[in-house]
N, C-alpha and C positions, 0 to 999 in steps of 0.2 A: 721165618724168612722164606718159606717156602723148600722146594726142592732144588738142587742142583741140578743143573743142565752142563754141558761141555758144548764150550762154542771152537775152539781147536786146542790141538796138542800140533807145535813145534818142537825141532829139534832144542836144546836147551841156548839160550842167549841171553847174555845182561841185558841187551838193549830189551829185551820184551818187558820189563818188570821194571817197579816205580824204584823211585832214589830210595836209601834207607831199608829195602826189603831183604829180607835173606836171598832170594832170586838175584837182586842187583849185588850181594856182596859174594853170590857164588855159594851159597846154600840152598840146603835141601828146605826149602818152604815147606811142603806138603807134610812134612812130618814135624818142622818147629813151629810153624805159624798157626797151619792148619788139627795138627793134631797134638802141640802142645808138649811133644817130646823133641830134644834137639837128635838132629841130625850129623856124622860124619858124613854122611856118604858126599857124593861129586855128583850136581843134576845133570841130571840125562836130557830133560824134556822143559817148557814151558806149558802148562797149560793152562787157558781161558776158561773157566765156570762165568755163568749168568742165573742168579736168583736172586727175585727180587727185582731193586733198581739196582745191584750191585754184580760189576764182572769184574771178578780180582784173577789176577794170574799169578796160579802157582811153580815155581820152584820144583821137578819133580825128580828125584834119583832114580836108578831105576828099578828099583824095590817097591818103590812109590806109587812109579808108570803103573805094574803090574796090580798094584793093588788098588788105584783110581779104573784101573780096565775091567776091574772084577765089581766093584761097587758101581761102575755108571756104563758099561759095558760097546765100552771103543775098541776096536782093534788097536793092540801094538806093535810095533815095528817087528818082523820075521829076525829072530835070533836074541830078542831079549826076553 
């Protein structure tokens, strides 16, 4: 599918993420969707990836945030 790109990080909101997603129900996406392990934590963030024809927005705690910042290299917000 190609590489990941980051087209933004928002603070976290339901409205950003589709019906039925962990995002919309208030979970950590980036780590049950994306990486296949469920999540406790509470999302911090929303973030947009584009690769391919496909921009899914994840769900991100912010264990998450930190660890999408170090694999695709965006600043995080000052004090997380």
């Amino acid at each position: 599918m190609g590489d990941k790109k980051i087209i933004w990080v928002k603070p976290f909101d339901p409205a950003n993420h589709k019906p039925e997603t962990e995002g919309q129900a208030g979970r950590c996406g980036w780590h049950g969707t994306n990486e296949g392990v469920p999540c406790g934590e509470t999302p911090f963030a929303s973030v947009k990836f584009h690769y391919a024809d496909f921009q899914p927005v994840y769900s991100a705690c912010e264990r998450a945030v930190r660890e999408i910042s170090e694999r695709y290299g965006f600043p995080i917000p000052p004090g997380h």
